[in-house]
C-alpha positions in Angstrom: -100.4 -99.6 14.9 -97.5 -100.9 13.3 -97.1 -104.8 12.1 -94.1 -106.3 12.7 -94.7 -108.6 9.9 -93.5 -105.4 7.8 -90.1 -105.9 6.7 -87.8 -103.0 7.9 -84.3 -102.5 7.5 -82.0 -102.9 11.0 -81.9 -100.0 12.9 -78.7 -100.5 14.0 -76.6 -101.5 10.7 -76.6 -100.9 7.1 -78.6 -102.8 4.7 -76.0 -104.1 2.5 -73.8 -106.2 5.5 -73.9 -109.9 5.0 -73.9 -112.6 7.0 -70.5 -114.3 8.0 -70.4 -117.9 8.1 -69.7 -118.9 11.5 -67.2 -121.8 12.2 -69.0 -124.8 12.9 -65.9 -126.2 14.8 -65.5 -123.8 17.4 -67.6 -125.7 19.9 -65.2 -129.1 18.6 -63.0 -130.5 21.1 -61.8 -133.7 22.0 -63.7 -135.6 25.0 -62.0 -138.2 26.1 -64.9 -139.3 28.9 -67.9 -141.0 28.7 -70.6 -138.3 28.7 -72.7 -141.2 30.4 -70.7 -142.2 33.2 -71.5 -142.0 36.7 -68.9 -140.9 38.7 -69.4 -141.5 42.5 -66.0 -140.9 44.1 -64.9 -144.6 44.6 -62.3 -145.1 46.9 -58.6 -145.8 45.7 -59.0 -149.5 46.1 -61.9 -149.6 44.0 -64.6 -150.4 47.1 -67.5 -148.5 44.8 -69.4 -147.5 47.6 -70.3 -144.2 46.7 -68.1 -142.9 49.1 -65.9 -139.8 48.6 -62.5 -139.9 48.9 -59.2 -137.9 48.7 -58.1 -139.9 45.1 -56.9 -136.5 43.0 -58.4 -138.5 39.9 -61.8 -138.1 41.6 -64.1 -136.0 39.3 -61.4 -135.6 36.5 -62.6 -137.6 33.9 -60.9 -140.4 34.9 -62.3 -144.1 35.1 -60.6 -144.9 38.5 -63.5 -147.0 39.9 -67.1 -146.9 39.4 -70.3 -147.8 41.2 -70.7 -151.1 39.9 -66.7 -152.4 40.4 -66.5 -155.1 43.3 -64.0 -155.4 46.2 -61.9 -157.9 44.2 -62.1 -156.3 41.0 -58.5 -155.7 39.4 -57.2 -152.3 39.5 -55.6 -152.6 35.6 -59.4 -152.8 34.8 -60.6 -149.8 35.9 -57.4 -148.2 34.6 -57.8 -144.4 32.6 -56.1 -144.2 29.2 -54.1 -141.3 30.3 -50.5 -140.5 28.8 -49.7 -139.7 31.9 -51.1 -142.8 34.1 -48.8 -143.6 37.3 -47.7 -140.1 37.6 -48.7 -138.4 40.7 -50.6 -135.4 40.5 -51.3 -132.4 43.2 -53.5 -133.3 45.5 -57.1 -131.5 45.6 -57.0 -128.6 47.6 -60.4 -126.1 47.7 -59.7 -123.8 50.5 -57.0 -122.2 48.0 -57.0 -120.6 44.7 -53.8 -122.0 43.1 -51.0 -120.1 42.0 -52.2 -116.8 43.3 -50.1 -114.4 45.2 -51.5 -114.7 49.0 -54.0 -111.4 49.6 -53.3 -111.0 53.4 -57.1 -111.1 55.1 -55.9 -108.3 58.4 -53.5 -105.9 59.0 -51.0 -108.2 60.8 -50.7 -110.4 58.1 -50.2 -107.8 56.0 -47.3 -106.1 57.9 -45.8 -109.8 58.1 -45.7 -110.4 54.2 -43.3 -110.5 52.0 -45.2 -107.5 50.3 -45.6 -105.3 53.5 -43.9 -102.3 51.8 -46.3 -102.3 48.8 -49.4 -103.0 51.3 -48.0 -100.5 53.3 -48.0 -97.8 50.3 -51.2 -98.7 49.7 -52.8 -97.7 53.2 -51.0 -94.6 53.3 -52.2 -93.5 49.9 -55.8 -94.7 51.3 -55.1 -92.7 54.7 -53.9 -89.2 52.5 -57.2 -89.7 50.5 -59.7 -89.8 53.3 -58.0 -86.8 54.6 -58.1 -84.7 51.5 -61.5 -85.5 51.2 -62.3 -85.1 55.6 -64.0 -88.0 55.6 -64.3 -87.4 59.4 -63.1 -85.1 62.1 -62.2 -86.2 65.6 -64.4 -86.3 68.5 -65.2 -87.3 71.9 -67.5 -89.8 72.1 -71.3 -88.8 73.2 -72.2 -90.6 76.0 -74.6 -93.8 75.3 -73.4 -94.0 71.7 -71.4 -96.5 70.3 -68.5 -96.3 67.5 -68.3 -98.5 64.7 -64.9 -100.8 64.3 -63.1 -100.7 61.2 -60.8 -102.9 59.3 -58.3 -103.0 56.4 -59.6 -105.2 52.9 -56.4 -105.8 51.1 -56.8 -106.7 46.8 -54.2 -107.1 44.0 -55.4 -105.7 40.7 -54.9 -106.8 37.5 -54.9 -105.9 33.9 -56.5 -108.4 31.4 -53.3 -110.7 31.0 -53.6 -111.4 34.7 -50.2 -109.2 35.8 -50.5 -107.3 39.1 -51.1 -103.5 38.1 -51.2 -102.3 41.9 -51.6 -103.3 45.3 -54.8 -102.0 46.5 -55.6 -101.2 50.6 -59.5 -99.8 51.7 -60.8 -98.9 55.1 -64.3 -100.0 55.9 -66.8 -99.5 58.7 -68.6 -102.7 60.2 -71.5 -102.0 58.9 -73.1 -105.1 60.7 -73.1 -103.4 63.5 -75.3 -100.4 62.6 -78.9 -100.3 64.0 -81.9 -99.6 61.7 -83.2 -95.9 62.3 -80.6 -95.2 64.6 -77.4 -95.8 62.3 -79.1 -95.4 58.8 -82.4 -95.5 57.4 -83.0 -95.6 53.4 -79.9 -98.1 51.8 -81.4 -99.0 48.4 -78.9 -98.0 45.7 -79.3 -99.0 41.9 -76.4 -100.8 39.9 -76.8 -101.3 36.0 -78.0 -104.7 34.7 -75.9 -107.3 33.2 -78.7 -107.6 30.9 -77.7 -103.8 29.6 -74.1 -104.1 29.6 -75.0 -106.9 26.7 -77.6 -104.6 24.7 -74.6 -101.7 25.0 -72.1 -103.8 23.6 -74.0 -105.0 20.7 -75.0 -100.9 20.2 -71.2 -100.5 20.2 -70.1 -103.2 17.7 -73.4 -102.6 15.5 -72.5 -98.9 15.3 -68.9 -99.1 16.1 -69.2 -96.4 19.2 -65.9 -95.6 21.3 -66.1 -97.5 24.4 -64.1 -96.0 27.3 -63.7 -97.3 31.2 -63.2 -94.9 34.1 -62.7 -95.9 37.9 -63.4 -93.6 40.8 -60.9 -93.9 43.1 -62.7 -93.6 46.3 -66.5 -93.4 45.0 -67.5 -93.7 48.5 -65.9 -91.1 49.9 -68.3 -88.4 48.0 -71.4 -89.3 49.5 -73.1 -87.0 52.4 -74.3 -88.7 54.9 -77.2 -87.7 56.7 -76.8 -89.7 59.9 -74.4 -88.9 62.6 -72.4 -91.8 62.5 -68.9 -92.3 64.5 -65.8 -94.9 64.1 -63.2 -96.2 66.2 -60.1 -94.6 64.6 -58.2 -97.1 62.1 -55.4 -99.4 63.5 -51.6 -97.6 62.5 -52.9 -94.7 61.7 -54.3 -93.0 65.1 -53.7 -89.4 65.4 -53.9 -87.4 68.8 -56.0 -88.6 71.8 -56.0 -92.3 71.1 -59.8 -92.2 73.2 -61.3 -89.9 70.6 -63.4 -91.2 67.7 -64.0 -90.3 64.4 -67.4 -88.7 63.3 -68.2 -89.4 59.6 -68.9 -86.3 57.9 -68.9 -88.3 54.5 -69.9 -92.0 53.9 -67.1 -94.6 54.1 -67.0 -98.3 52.7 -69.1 -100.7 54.6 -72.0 -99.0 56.0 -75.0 -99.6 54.5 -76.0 -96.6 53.3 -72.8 -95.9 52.1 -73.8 -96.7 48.0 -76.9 -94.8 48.2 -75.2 -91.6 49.4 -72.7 -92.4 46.6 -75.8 -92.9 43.7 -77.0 -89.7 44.8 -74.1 -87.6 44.5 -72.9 -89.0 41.0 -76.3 -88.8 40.0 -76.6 -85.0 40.7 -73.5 -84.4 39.0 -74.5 -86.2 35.9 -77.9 -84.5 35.3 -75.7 -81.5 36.2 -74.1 -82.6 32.7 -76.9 -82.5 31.0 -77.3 -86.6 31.2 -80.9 -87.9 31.9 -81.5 -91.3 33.8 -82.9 -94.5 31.7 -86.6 -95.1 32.5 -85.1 -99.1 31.9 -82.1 -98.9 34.2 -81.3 -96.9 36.2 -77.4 -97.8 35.9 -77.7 -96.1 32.6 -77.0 -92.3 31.9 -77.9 -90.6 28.7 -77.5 -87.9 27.2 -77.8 -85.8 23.5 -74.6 -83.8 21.8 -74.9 -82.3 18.7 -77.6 -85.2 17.6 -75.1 -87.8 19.0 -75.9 -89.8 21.7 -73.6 -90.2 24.7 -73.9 -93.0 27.0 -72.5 -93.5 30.6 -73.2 -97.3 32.3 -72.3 -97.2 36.2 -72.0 -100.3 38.5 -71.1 -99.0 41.6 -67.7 -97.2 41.4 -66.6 -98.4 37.7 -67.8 -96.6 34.5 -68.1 -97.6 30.4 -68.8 -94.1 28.4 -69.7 -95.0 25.4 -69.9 -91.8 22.0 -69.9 -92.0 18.5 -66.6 -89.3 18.5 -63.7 -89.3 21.1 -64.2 -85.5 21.1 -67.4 -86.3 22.9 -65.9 -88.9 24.3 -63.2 -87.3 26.0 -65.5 -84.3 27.0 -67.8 -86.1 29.1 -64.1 -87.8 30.6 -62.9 -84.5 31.2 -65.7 -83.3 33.1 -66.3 -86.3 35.5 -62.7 -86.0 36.0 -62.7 -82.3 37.1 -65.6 -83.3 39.8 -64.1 -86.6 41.2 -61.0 -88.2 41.6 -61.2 -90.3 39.1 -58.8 -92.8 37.4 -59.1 -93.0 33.3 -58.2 -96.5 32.1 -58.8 -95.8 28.1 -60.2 -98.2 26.1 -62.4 -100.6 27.8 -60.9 -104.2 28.1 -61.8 -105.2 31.6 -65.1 -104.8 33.1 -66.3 -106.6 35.7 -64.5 -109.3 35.3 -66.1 -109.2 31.7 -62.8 -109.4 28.9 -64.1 -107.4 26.3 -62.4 -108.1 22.5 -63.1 -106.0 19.6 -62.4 -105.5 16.0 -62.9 -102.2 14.7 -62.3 -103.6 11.0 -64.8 -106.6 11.3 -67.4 -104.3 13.1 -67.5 -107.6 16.1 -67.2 -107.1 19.8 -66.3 -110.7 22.2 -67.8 -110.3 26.1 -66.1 -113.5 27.5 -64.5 -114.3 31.3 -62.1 -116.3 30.7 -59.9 -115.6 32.8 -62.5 -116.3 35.8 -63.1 -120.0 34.5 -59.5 -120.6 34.7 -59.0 -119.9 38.2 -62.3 -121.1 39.0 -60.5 -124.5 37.5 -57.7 -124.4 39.5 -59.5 -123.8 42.4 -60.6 -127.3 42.4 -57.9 -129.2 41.0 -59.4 -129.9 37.6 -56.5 -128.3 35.7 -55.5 -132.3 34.3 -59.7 -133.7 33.8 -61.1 -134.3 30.7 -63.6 -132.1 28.9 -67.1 -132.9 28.4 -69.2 -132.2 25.4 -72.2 -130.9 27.1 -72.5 -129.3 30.7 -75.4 -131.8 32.0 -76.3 -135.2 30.3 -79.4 -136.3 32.6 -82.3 -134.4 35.3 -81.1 -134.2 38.5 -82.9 -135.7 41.9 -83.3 -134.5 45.0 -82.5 -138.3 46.4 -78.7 -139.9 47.3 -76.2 -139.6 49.3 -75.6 -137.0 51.5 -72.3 -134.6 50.4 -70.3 -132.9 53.8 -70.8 -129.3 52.8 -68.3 -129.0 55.1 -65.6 -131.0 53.5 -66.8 -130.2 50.1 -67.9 -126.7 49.2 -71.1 -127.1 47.2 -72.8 -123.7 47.3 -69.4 -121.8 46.5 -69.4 -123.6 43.4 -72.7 -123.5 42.1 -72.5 -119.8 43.6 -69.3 -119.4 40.8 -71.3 -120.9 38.2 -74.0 -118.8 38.5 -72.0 -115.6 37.8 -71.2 -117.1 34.8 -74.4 -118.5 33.7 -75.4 -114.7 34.1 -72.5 -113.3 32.3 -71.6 -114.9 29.3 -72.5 -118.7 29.3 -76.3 -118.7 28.4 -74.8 -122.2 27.9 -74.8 -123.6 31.0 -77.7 -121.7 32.5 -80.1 -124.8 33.1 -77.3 -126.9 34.3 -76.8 -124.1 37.1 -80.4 -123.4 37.6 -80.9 -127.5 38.0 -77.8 -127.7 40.5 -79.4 -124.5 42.4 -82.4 -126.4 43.4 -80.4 -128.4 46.0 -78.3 -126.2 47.7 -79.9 -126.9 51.1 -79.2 -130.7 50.8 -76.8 -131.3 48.2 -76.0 -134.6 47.6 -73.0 -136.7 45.9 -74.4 -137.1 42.5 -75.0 -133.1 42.6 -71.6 -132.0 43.4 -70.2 -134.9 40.7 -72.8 -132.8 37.9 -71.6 -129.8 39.3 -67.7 -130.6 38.8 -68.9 -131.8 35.6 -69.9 -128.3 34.7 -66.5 -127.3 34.9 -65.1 -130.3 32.9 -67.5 -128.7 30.1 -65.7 -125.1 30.5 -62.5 -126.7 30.4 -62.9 -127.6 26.6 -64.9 -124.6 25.6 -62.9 -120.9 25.4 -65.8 -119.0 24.8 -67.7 -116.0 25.0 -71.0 -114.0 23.1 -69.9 -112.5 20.1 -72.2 -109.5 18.7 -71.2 -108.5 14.7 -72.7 -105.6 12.6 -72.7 -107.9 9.8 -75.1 -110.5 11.4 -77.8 -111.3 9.0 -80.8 -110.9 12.0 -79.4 -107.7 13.4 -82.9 -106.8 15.4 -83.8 -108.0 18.7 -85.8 -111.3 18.1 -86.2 -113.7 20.8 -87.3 -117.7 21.6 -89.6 -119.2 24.3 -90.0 -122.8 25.2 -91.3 -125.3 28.2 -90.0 -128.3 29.3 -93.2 -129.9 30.4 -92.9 -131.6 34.2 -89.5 -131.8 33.7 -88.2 -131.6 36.8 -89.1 -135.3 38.7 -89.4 -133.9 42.1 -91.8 -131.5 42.1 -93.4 -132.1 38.3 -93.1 -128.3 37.7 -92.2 -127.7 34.0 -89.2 -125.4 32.7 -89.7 -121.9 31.7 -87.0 -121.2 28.7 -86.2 -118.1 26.9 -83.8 -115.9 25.0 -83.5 -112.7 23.2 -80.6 -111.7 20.1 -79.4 -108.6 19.0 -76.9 -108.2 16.4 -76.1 -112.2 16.4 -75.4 -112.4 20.1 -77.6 -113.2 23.1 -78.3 -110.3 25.2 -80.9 -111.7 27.6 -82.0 -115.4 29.3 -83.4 -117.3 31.8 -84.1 -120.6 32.5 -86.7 -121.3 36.0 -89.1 -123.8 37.3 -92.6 -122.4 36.8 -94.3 -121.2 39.5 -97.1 -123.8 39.8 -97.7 -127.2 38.1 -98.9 -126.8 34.4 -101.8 -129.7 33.3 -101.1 -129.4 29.9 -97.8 -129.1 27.4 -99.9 -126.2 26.2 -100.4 -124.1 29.4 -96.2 -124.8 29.9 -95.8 -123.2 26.9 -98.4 -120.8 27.2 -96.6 -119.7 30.9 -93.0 -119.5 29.3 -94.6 -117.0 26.7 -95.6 -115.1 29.9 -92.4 -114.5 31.0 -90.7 -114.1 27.4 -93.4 -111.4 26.9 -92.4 -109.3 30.6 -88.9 -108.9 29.4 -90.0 -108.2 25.6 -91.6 -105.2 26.9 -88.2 -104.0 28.9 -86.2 -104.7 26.3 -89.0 -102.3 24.6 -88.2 -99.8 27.2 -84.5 -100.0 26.9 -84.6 -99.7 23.1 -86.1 -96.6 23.2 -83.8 -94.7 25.6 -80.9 -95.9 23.6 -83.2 -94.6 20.4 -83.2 -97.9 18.7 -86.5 -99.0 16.6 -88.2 -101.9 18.1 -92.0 -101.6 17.2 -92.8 -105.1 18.2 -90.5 -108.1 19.4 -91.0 -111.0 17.5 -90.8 -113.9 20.0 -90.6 -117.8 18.3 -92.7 -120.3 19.9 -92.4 -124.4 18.7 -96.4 -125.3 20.2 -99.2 -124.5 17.9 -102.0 -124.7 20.9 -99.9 -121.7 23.4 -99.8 -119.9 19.7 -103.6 -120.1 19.9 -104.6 -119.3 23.2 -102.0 -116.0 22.8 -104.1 -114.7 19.7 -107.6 -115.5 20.6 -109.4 -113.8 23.3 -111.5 -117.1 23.8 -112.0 -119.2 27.1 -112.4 -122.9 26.6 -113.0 -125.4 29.2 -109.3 -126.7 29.1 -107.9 -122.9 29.5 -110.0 -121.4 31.9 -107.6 -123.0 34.6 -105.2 -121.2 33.5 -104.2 -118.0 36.1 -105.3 -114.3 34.2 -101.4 -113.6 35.1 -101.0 -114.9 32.1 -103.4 -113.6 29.6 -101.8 -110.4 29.7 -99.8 -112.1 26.7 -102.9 -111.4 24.9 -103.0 -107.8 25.7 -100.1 -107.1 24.8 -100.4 -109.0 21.3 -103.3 -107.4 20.6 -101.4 -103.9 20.8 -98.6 -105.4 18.3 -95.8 -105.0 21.2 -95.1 -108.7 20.7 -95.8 -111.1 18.3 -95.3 -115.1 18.4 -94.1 -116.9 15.8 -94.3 -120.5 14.8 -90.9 -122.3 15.3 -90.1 -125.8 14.5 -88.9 -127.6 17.1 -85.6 -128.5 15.8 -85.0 -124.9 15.6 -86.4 -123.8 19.0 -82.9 -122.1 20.4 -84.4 -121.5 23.7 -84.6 -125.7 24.3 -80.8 -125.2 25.2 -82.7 -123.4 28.8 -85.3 -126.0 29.2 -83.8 -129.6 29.5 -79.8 -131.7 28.8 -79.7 -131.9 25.0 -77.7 -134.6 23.2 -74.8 -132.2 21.8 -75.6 -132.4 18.1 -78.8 -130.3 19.4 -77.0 -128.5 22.6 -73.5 -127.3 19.9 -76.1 -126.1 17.4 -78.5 -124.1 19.5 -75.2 -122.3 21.3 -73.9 -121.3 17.5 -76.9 -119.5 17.2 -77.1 -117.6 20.6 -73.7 -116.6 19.5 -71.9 -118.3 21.9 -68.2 -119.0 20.5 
């Protein structure tokens, strides 16, 4: 059984790279608010009843009124020290993304735009696909069985600078309106992980692979279905008898089984390649050339291929492309809304989204506010006013957030997980935090950066609790993260399950859960043929330490669920092993609780967040 107290070299860069000192001023920026301050959405005349109002200022940073100003308090008081005071700024709007082309929502609108030639391109091109590919034929419709409606969904694209590339038309089915066992039966279909997109990237920069992108032009449209499923025909674009329907022979956009069929289908092509499935991810296609490994990550319709050589590379490329109609975009730069910056020379790769915080700032007027230090200063509770979801779109924001708290911003993860928590009852304070989330993105450009030349280039992770920390429900606050070449490639921050007596059984439960994904990231190491023996995992309590070595039962552990023991097991058979960690060096804190940002700057630098 191998230790992993042995020292061994990292299995995905050479020995002799050294560490580069990071630049301890990237997370500096001015913040011109009090972190402290309470902002409740006074009125414009200062009344301070907690009331929200229409004031632009509201939630920018600006000390407009707070909750303790009276009715006769002077407005120079409560004045902001902004250059630009007395100037009068856009109102807040938050049904519209600012500055933004309109995207017209039916066909009308789109024949009454400005753009209807382009919009009108785009359908046709759509309408010449589906018949190249007979997507359907056209039928009369058998009696006692209904045809789906279909619709137009209307997109610009664009390339990583934010210009429009192309205008973009797709016909879809109303899948709502299928029936279970009638319409369609099995709809699962597997996308790749987010979790996996990081561990490739840091495989890419660590061994400096060729990264590719490919998009299938109509994915869809090369699944076979297996249920006879009809459409109503699609609106301009009716050919012969207007009262005959179209009967699906292939899968279209919008029913539900529509991705599966399309899974299938690429998935038979692939292992037609040669390619074998990941036991990890399914999302993730590998496969051996010449003692090089070749690897293809597919989230739906959009595809990274990833070799050592761009002969290999632009093999695989060649082949997919001679078996779908497929669209190569070189070199990866846009993924999923993911930016992706690399430097061959330096050996680093940047995932960051960017350009998805800026228009999620514009989107609610906070262009002008002031930047905060730190995404949350203080636990959140369920009591307070009640917010008008209505008025003030709570869930769509959290809802933003949490794409990005899954993306790139390990950052703001317990912020997000904290404002989740209310999302039935949201209250004033919580959508003040949550527009204070934004005021922290606002001053920090950031994204995880993953460097061949890290000095801790194998995957080593950190586990904490945050014991009854949440003042509701007394649960305590499971924490983790795992690093691989200098950057973070996996987090989460939860509640617990069930109420922990002790600071020891918190702890003990975090390890738990740092110890399931330790064992995938086990599982994902070997398919991508990295050597990962054991994952070291950092813990900052000596009594959780304990109890996940010994295979002893006192009277102040046997509480504690056997779910939990299996950190024991798997201990025991070296897979993991836990670590003492001093607490001012527990990185995983950042996921557990609101850190005063001398802590909170410090524990991002090392998840490699910058």
């Amino acid at each position: 059984m191998e230790d992993c107290d042995e020292e061994e070299e990292n299995p995905l860069i050479d020995a002799s790279d050294s560490d580069s000192d990071e630049d301890e001023s990237d997370l500096e920026f001015e913040d011109n608010a009090n972190e402290n301050e309470e902002i409740v959405g006074a009125s414009p005349g200062g009344d301070g009843d907690g009331s929200l109002s229409e004031d632009p200022n509201i939630g920018s940073g600006s000390n407009s009124g707070t909750a303790g100003d009276s009715p006769e308090a002077s407005p120079e008081l409560a004045r902001a020290a902004r250059v630009n005071w007395g100037i009068p700024r856009e109102r807040l709007n938050l049904a519209v993304v600012a500055r933004q082309p309109e995207v017209p929502r039916t066909y009308d609108e789109a024949m009454a735009s400005s753009a209807s030639q382009m919009w009108k391109q785009a359908m046709d091109e759509k309408i010449a696909s589906l018949r190249a590919n007979q997507v359907w034929t056209l039928e009369e419709l058998p009696k006692g069985v209904r045809a789906l409606p279909v619709k137009w969904v209307f997109t610009i694209k664009r390339d990583v600078n934010g210009e429009i590339v192309r205008y973009k038309a797709r016909l879809v089915a109303k899948g709502f309106a299928q029936v279970e066992g009638r319409d369609f039966d099995e709809v699962f279909a597997p996308v790749s992980k987010h979790t996996t997109l990081r561990v490739l990237m840091a495989l890419v920069a660590a061994a400096d692979l060729e990264l590719h992108q490919m998009d299938m032009k109509t994915a869809f449209l090369n699944g076979i279905l297996e249920e006879e499923v009809y459409v109503l025909q699609p609106r301009g674009y009716g050919e012969g008898n207007q009262q005959k329907v179209c009967r699906l022979q292939k899968s279209l956009y919008g029913l539900k089984q529509a991705p599966r069929a399309w899974y299938v289908r690429l998935r038979e092509e692939l292992e037609q390649m040669g390619f074998q499935v990941s036991q990890a991810d399914p999302g993730l296609f590998l496969k051996d050339v010449q003692g090089e490994r070749v690897y293809v990550l597919v989230y739906v319709d959009d595809l990274l291929v990833a070799a050592k050589s761009m002969a290999t590379l632009n093999a695989v490329k060649n082949r997919l492309m001679s078996a779908f109609d497929i669209r190569d975009l070189g070199e990866a730069r846009v993924f999923l809304g993911y930016e992706i910056e690399r430097n061959r020379t330096e050996h680093t790769l940047k995932l960051s989204l960017t350009r998805f915080i800026t228009e999620l700032v514009a989107k609610y007027g906070l262009e002008e506010a002031n930047p905060r230090k730190v995404p949350l200063s203080k636990a959140l509770r369920a009591v307070g006013e009640r917010l008008d979801v209505q008025q003030f779109p709570y869930g769509e924001l959290v809802g933003s957030l949490l794409y990005l708290s899954v993306g790139t911003r390990p950052d703001i993860s317990y912020s997000v997980g904290a404002l989740s928590r209310y999302m039935s009852k949201p209250t004033v304070e919580h959508w003040q935090a949550a527009k204070g989330v934004l005021r922290y993105l606002i001053g920090t450009n950031v994204g995880i950066s993953y460097s061949a030349k890290s000095s801790v280039g194998t995957l080593h992770g950190y586990c904490d609790s945050d014991y009854a920390g949440c003042v509701d429900t007394r649960r305590s606050t499971t924490g983790y993260v795992f690093l691989l070449t200098g950057g973070a490639v996996g987090w989460a921050s939860r509640l617990q399950a069930t109420v922990a007596t002790s600071t020891a059984e918190a702890e003990y439960m975090a390890s738990g859960a740092a110890t399931k994904e330790a064992l995938w990231f086990r599982h994902l190491a070997r398919d991508l043929k990295l050597r990962v023996p054991c994952v070291p995992i950092q813990c900052d309590n000596q009594a959780a330490l304990k109890m996940s070595s010994n295979l002893i039962t006192t009277p102040r552990s046997k509480h504690i669920d056997v779910l939990y023991h299996f950190v024991r097991e798997h201990a025991a058979r070296g897979e993991v092993k836990f670590l003492y960690c001093k607490s001012e060096d527990m990185v995983a804190d950042v996921f557990t609780k609101p850190l005063p940002f001398p802590n909170f700057s410090k524990f991002v630098r090392a998840m490699g967040v910058c």
